[in-house]
VMD Tcl script that draws the C-alpha trace (Angstrom):
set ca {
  {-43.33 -235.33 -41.46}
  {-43.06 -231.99 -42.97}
  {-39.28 -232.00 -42.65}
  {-39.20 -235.19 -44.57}
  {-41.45 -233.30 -47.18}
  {-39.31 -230.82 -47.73}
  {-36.44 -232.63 -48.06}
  {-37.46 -234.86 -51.04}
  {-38.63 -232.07 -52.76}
  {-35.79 -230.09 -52.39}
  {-33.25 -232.35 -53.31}
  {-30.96 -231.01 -51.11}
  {-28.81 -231.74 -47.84}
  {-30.17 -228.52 -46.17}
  {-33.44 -230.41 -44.82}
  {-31.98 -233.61 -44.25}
  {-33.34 -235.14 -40.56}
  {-29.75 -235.85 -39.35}
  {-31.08 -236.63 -36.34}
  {-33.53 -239.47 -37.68}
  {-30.94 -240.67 -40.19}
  {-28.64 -241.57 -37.23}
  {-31.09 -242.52 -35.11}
  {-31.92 -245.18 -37.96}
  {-28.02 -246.30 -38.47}
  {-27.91 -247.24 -35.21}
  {-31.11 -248.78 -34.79}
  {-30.25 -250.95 -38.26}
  {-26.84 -251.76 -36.60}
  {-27.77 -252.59 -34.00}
  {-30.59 -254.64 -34.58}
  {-28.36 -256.45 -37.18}
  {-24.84 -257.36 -35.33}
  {-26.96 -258.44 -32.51}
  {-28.87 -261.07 -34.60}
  {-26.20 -262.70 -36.50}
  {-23.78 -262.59 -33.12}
  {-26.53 -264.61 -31.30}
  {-26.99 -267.05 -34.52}
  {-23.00 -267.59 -34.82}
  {-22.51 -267.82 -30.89}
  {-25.85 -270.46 -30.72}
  {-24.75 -272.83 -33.92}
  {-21.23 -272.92 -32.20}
  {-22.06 -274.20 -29.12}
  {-24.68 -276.59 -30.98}
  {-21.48 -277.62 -32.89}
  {-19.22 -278.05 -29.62}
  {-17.06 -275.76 -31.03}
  {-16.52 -274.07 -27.43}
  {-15.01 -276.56 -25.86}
  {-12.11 -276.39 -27.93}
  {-11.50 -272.83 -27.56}
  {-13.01 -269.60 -26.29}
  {-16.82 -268.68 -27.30}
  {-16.48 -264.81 -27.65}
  {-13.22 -264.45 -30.46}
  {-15.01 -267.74 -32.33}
  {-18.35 -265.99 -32.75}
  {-16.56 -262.68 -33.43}
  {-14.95 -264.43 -36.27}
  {-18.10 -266.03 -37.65}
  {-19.78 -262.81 -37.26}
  {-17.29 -261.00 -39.70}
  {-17.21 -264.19 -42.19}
  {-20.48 -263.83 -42.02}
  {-20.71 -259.94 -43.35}
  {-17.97 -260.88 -46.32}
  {-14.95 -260.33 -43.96}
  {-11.48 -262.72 -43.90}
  {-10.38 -265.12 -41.36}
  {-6.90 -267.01 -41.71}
  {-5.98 -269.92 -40.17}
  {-2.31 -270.54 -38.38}
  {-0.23 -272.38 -35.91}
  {2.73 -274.53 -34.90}
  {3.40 -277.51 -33.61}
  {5.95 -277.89 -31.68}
  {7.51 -281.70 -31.61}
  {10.86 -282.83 -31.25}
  {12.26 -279.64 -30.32}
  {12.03 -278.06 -33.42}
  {10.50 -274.99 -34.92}
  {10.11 -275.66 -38.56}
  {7.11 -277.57 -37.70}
  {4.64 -276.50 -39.09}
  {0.71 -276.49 -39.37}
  {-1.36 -275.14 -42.45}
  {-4.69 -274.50 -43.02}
  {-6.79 -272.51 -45.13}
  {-10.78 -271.78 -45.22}
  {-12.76 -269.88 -47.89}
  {-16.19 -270.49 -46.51}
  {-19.06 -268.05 -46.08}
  {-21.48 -269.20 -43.12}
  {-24.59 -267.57 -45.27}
  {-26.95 -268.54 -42.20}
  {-25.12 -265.70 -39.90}
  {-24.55 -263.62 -43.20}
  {-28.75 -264.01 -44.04}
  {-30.24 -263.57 -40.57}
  {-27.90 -259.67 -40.59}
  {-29.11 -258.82 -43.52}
  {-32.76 -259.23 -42.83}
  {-32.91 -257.24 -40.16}
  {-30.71 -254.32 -42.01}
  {-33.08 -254.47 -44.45}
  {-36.12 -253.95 -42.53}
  {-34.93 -251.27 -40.16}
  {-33.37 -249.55 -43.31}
  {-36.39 -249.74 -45.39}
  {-39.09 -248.95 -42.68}
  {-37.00 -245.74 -42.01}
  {-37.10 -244.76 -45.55}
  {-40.97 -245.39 -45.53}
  {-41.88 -242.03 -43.38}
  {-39.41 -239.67 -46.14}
  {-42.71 -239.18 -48.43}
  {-44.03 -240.47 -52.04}
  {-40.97 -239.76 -53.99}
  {-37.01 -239.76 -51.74}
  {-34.27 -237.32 -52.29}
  {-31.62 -238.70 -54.00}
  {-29.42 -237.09 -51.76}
  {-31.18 -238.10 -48.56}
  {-30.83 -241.60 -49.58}
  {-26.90 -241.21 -50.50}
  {-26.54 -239.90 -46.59}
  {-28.75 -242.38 -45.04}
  {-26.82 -245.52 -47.00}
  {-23.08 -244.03 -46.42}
  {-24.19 -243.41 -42.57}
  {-25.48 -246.82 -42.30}
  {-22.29 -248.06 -44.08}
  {-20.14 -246.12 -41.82}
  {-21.18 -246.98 -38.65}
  {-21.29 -250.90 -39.86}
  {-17.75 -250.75 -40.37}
  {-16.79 -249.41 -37.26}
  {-18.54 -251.77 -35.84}
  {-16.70 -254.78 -37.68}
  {-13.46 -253.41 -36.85}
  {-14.16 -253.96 -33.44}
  {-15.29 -257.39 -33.83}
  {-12.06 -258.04 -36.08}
  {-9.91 -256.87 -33.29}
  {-11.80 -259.23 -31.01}
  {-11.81 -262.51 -33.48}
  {-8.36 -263.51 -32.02}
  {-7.70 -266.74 -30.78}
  {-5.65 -269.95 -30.14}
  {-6.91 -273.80 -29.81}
  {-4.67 -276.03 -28.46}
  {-5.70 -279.63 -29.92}
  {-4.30 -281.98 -27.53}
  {-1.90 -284.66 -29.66}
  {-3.51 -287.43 -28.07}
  {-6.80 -287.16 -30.03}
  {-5.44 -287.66 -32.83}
  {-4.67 -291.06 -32.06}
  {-1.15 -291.83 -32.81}
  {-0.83 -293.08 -29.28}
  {-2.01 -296.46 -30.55}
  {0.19 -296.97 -33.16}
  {1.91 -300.57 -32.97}
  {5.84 -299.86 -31.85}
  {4.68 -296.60 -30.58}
  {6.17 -297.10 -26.78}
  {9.91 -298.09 -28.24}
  {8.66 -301.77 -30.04}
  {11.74 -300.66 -32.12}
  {10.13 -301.02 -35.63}
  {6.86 -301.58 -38.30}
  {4.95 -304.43 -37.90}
  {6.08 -307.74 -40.03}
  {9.81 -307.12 -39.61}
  {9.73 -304.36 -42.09}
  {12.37 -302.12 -39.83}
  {11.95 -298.98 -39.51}
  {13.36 -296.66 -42.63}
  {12.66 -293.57 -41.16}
  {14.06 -294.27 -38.39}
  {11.74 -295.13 -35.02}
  {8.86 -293.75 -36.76}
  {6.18 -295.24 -34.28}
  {8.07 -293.72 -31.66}
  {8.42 -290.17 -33.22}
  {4.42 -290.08 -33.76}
  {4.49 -291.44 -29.57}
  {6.00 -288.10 -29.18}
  {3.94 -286.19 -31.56}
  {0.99 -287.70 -29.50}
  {2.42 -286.49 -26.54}
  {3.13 -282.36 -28.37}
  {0.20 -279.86 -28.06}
  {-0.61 -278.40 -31.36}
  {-1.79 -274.57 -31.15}
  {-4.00 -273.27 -33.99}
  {-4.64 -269.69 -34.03}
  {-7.21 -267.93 -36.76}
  {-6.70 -263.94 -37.14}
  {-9.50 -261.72 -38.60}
  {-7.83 -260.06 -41.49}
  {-8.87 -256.51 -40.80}
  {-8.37 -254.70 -44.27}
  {-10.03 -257.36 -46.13}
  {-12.66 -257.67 -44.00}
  {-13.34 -254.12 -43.59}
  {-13.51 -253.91 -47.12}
  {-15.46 -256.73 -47.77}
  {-18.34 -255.69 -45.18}
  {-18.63 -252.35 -46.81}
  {-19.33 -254.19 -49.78}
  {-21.69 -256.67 -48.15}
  {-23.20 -254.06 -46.52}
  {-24.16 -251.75 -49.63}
  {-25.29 -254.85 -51.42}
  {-27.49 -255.85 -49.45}
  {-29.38 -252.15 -49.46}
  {-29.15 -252.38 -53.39}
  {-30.87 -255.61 -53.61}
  {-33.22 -254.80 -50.81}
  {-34.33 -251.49 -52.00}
  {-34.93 -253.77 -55.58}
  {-37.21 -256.10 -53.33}
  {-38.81 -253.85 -51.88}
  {-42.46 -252.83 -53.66}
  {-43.25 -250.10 -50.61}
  {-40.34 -247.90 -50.10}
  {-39.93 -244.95 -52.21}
  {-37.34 -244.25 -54.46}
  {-35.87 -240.55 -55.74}
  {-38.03 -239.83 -59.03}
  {-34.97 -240.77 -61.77}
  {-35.74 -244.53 -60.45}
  {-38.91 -244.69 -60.69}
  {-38.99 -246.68 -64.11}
  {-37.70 -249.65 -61.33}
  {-41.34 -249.84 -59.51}
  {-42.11 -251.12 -62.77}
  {-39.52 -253.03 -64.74}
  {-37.12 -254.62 -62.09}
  {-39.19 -254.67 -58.61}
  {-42.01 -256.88 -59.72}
  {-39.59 -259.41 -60.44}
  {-36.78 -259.30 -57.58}
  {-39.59 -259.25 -55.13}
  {-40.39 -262.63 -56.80}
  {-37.16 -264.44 -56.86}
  {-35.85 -262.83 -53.18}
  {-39.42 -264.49 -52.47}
  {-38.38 -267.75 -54.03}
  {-35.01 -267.97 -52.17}
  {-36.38 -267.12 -48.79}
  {-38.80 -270.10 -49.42}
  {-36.07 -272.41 -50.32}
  {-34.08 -271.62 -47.27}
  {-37.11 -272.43 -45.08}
  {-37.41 -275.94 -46.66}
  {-34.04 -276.75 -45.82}
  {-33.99 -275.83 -42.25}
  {-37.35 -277.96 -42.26}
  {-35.32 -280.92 -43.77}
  {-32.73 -279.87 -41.44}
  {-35.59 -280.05 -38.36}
  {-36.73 -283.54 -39.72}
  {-33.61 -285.26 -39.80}
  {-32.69 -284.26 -36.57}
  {-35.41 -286.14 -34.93}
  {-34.14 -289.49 -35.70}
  {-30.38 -288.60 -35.59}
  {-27.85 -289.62 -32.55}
  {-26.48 -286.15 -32.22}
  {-29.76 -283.64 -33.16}
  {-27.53 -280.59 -31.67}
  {-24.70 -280.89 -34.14}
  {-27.33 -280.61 -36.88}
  {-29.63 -278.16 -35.53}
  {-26.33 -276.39 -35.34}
  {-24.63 -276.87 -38.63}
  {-28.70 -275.12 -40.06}
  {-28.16 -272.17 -38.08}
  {-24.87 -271.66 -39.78}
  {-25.24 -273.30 -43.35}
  {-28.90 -274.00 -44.09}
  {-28.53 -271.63 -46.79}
  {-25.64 -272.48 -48.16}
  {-27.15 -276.25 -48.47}
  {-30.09 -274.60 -49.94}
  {-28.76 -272.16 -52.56}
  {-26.11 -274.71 -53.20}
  {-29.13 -277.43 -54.48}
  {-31.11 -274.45 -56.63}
  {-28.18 -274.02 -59.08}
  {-27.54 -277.37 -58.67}
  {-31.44 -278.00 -59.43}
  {-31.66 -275.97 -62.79}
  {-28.61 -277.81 -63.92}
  {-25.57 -275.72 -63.50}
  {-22.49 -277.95 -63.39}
  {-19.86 -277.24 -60.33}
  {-16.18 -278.43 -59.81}
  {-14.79 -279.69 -57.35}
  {-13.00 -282.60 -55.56}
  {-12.86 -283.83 -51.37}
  {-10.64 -285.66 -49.39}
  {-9.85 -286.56 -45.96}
  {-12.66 -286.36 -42.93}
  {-13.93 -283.13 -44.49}
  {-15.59 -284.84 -47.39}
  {-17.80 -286.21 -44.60}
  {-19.62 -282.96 -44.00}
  {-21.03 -282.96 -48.04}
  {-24.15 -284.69 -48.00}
  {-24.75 -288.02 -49.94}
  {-24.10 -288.68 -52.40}
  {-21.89 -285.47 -53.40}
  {-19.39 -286.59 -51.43}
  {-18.73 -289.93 -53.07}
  {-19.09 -288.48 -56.37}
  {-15.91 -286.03 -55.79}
  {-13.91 -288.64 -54.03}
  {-14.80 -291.48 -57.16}
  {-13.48 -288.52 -59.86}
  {-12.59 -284.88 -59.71}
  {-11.95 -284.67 -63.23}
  {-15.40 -284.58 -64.46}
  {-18.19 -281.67 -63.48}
  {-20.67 -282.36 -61.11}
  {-24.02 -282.52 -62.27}
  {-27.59 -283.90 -61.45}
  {-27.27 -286.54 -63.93}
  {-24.12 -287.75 -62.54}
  {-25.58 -287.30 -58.89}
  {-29.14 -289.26 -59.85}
  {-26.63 -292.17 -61.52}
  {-25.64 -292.89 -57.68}
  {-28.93 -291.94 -55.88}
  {-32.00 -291.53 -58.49}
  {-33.90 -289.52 -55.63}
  {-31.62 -286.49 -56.90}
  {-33.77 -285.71 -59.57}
  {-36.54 -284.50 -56.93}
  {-34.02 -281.85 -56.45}
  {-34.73 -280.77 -60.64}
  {-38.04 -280.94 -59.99}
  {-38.65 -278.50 -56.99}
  {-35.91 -275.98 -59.20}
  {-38.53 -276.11 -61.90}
  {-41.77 -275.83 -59.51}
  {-39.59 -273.06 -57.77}
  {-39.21 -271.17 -60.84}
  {-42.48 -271.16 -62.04}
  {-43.37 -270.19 -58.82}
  {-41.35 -267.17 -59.18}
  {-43.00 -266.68 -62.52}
  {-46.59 -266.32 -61.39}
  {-45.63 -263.83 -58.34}
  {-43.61 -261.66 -61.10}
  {-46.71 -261.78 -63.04}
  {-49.22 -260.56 -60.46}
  {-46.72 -258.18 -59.34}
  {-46.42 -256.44 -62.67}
  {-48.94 -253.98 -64.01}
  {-49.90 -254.53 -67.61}
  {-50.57 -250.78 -68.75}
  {-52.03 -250.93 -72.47}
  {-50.42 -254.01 -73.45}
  {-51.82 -257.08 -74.94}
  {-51.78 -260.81 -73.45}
  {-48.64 -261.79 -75.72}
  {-47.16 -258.03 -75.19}
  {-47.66 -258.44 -71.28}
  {-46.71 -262.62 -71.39}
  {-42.96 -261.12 -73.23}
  {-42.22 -258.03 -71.54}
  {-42.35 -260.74 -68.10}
  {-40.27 -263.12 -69.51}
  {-37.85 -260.56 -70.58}
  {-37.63 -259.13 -67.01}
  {-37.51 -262.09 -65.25}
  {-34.76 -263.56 -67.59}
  {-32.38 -260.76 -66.68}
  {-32.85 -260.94 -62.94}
  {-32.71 -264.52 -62.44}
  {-29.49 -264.51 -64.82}
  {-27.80 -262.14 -62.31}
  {-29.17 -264.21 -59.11}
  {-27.91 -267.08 -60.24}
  {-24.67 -266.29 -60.47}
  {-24.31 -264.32 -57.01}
  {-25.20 -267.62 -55.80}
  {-23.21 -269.51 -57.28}
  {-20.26 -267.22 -56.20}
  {-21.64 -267.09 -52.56}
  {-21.77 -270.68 -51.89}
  {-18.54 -271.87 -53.71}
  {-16.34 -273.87 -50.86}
  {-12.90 -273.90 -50.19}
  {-11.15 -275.66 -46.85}
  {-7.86 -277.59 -46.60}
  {-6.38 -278.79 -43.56}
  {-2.88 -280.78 -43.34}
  {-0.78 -281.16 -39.93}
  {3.20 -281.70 -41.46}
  {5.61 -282.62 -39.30}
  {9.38 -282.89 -41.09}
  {7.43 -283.55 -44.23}
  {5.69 -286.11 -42.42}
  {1.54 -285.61 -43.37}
  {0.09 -286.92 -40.11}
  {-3.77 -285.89 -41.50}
  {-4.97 -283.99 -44.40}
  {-8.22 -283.03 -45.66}
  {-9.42 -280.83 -47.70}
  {-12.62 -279.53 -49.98}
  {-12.68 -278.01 -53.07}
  {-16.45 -277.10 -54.60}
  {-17.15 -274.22 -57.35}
  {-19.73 -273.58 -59.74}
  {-19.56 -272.01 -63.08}
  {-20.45 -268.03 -63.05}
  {-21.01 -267.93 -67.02}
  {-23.13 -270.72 -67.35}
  {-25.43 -269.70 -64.18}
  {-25.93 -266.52 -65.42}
  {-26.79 -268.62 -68.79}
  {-29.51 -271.10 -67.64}
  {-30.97 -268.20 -65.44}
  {-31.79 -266.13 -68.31}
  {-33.07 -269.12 -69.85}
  {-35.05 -270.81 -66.59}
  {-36.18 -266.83 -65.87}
  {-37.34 -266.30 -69.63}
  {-39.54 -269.60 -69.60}
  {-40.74 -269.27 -66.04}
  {-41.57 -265.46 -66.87}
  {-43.72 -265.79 -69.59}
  {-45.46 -269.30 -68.42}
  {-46.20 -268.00 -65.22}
  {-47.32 -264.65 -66.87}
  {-49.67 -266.51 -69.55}
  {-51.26 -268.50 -65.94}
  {-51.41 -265.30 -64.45}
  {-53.45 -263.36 -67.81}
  {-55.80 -266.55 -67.91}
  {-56.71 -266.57 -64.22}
  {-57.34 -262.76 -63.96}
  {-54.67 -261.97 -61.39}
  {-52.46 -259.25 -63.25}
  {-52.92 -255.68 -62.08}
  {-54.59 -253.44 -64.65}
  {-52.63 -249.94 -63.40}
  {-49.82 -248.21 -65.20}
  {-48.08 -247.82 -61.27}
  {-46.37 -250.80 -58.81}
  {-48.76 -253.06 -58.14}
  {-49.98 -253.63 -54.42}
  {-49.05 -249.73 -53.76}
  {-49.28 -248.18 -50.39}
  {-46.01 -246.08 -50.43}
  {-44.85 -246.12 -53.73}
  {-42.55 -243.75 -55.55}
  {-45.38 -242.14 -57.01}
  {-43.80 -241.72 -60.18}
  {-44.53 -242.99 -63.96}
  {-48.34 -243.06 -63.60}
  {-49.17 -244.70 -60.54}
  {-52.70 -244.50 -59.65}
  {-53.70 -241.69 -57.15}
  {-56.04 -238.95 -57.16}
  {-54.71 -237.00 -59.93}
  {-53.83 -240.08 -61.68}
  {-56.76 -242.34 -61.14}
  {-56.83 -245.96 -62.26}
  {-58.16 -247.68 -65.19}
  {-61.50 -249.00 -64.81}
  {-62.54 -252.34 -65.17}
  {-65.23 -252.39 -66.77}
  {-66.38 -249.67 -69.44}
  {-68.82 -246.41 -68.31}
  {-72.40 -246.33 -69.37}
  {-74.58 -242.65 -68.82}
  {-77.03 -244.80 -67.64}
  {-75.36 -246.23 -64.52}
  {-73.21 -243.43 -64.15}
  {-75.13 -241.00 -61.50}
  {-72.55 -238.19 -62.36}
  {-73.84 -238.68 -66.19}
  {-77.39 -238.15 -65.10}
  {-79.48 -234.52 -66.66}
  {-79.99 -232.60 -63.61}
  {-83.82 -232.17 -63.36}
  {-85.38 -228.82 -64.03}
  {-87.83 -227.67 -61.16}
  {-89.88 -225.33 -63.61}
  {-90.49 -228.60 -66.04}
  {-90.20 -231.16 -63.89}
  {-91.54 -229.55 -60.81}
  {-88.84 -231.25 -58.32}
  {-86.00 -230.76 -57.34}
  {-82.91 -232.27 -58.01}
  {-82.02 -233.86 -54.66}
  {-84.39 -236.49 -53.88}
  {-85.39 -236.03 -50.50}
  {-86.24 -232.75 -50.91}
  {-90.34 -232.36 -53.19}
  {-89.40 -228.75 -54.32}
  {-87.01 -225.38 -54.14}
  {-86.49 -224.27 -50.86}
  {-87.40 -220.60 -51.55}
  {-86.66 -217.37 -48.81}
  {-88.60 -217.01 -45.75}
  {-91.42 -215.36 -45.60}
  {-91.51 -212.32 -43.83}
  {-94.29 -211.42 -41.42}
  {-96.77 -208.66 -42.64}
  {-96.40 -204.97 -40.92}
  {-99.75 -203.91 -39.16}
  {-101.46 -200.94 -40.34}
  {-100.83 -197.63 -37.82}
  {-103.13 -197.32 -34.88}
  {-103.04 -197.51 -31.40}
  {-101.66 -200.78 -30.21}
  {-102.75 -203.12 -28.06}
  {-103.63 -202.38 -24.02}
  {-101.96 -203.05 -21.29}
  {-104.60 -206.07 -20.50}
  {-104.61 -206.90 -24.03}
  {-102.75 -210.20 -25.29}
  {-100.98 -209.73 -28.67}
  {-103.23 -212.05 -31.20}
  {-106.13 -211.96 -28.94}
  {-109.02 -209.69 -28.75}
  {-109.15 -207.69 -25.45}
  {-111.78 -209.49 -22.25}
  {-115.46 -208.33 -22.19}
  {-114.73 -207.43 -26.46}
  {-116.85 -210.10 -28.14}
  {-115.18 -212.22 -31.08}
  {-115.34 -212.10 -34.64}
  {-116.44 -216.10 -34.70}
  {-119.48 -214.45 -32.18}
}
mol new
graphics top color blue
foreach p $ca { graphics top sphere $p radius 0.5 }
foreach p [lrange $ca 0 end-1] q [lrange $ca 1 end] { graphics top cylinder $p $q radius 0.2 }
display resetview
């Protein structure tokens, strides 16, 4: 403890525990990788993905999706001979489930180590401790992007083109229409009879780089969460003006990523395949759920679907994007096919206001008045929803197209296509945060639930900067001082006028002890004599 002491205080590298701080890494690594490799390799097999391919490269590449990495799609087909076959594919899809379950165990393991460093952390110490961390994550990618390697072979037969009429040499199309491609049943006979290898590759540079980034912002906006772990003193204006309110909308997000894998949970009691759903949670249930809260506070998204992929948007977004693409998808246009969409507005709203009451009781109201306290919440909470809602709106965007092409020939094709608009979520979030700040602030004043101190409310590990209350610093009271309930206000009673003393057990002074009085010279008592007694045969004084 005293060497963490001395290194916030210092401010230097000289007293930094290099021992913990690796100790930590490792321990935040470890903890990490091994939760979102068990979540990736667990929704896969839910999925059935294994049986089309090897277990260990898929859930390597999930894993490094999952932490912001790249993974791109390729193959051939070979058919006919030729070479020029090709088949493309392309995916720009973050599994947030894996990326979710890594981060909160990063966080926790990073934060609880930064908990033992004292009131106030060294700027410095917390630079090493984050670029360690960050360092060793890497390395650990890169081996998982060396590992996400792999090729499925799809067997030509399931794709059906075995049961194509004229597909075993009937020498042309049904109704006597020839054949102007020349013996096309019997080309996709032999294209049922190829194997088609598709290989995905873990793009190392871009995932490297992209996990560093993951990694470092997921610290920033944990260590913003966070209301316990200390921060170097030059941030210690955040206890008080961002904390209160990212603690309430990480809060808020958490929550709404529970209620989807509950929806998830309920609608795979009743389904015919409860494993494929149970699996498709693990991996998406937050990228359903973050998808609806944008959704919910009416930000409007683009995007269009075709082919069997549209089948994995839930009703009714996928009919809307296959009846138009041209036109943004909204709730209104969602609630004209199903009106049950507009429950989805109304748990955004409850959800926000939600957010607005924890803010309030989270934020300390110092000196100010109701309306000063009711403002400076709605300001704060504005600005932090306004940057939340855009990171998820850029998290969950969805891109995936799929096409098998054969001579030019388009034997399937699919394909999704599903962004929001960054500018206007960061709009409506300033405006949703705003409102929901100062409502849930004004609820929070009336009921009596906002913390009177200057410091971070709910302390216990603070940075102990800006006022917080402690014993140097003590809190306001609430409730003004009167002399005659105060016992330190009291007159100390006089003994000489009052003839007690001031302690009230005690009925006087406690003066010196008396001394026993010398006796006067003479001979002293005989050897038969008892001191205090007069000698045998002598008669008494009482006599």
């Amino acid at each position: 403890m005293a060497r963490y002491a001395r290194g916030s205080r210092g401010g230097g590298t000289g007293h930094i525990p290099w021992g913990d701080v690796v100790l930590a890494a490792v321990a935040s690594v470890s903890w990490a990788m091994a939760g979102m490799a068990g979540t990736a390799a667990l929704g896969l097999h839910l999925l059935g993905a294994d049986s089309a391919g090897s277990l260990g490269p898929m859930t390597a590449a999930v894993v490094v999706l999952g932490a912001g990495g790249s993974v791109s799609p390729s193959g051939n087909v070979s058919a006919f001979g030729l070479d020029d076959a090709e088949a493309h594919t392309a995916l720009a899809v973050t599994p947030l489930g894996v990326g979710l379950v890594g981060a909160l165990l990063l966080s926790f393991f990073f934060l609880r180590s930064l908990r033992g460093v004292g009131a106030v952390a060294s700027g410095a110490e917390l630079a090493v401790r984050t670029g360690v961390l960050t360092v060793m994550f890497v390395a650990v990618l890169g081996g998982l992007a060396w590992a996400g390697h792999d090729v499925v072979t799809i067997d030509g037969g399931a794709l059906g083109l075995d049961g194509v009429p004229g597909a075993g040499g009937g020498g042309g199309l049904p109704g006597g229409l020839g054949d102007p491609v020349g013996l096309l049943p019997d080309r996709l006979a032999d294209l049922a009879r190829a194997q088609a290898q598709v290989g995905f590759t873990v793009d190392s540079p871009k995932s490297l780089a992209g996990g560093a980034c993951w990694v470092l912002g997921v610290l920033v906006i944990a260590l913003l969460a966070s209301r316990r772990t200390p921060l170097p003193s030059g941030l210690a204006r955040l206890d008080r003006t961002v904390r209160p309110a990212a603690s309430a909308v990480v809060s808020v997000l958490l929550v709404a990523v529970v209620a989807g894998c509950a929806a998830a949970a309920y609608a795979a009691v009743g389904d015919a395949h409860p494993k494929r759903i149970v699996g498709a949670a693990l991996l998406g249930a937050p990228n359903g759920a973050w998808l609806g809260v944008p959704l919910g506070l009416f930000v409007p998204w683009d995007g269009q679907a075709t082919g069997e992929l549209a089948k994995v948007l839930p009703d009714p977004l996928d009919e809307l994007l296959r009846m138009s693409a041209d036109e943004p998808v909204t709730v209104g246009r969602l609630a004209g096919l199903d009106g049950r969409v507009w429950l989805l507005a109304v748990a955004a709203a409850v959800m926000m206001l939600y957010a607005g009451v924890l803010a309030a009781t989270r934020t300390p109201r110092g000196e100010l008045t109701g309306a000063g306290f009711v403002r400076r919440c709605a300001v704060r909470l504005g600005g932090v929803t306004a940057s939340a809602l855009a990171l998820l709106v850029w998290l969950t965007q969805v891109s995936a197209d799929a096409s098998l092409s054969v001579l030019g020939f388009d034997a399937f094709g699919a394909g999704i296509e599903l962004h929001g608009r960054t500018g206007a979520a960061a709009l409506l979030g300033a405006v949703w945060g705003a409102g929901a700040g100062g409502v849930g602030a004004a609820v929070a004043w009336l009921a009596g639930a906002v913390p009177s101190g200057t410091g971070p409310a709910g302390g216990g590990g603070g940075s102990g900067g800006g006022g917080e209350p402690g014993p140097y610093t003590p809190s306001r009271v609430y409730r003004p001082s009167h002399d005659e309930t105060n016992p330190y206000l009291r007159p100390y009673p006089d003994p000489a006028r009052d003839g007690i003393h001031g302690a009230p057990t005690v009925a006087g002074p406690i003066g010196p002890p008396v001394r026993p009085a010398v006796p006067p010279p003479g001979p002293g008592p005989g050897p038969g004599d008892v001191e205090g007694l007069p000698p045998p045969g002598r008669p008494s004084r009482a006599g």
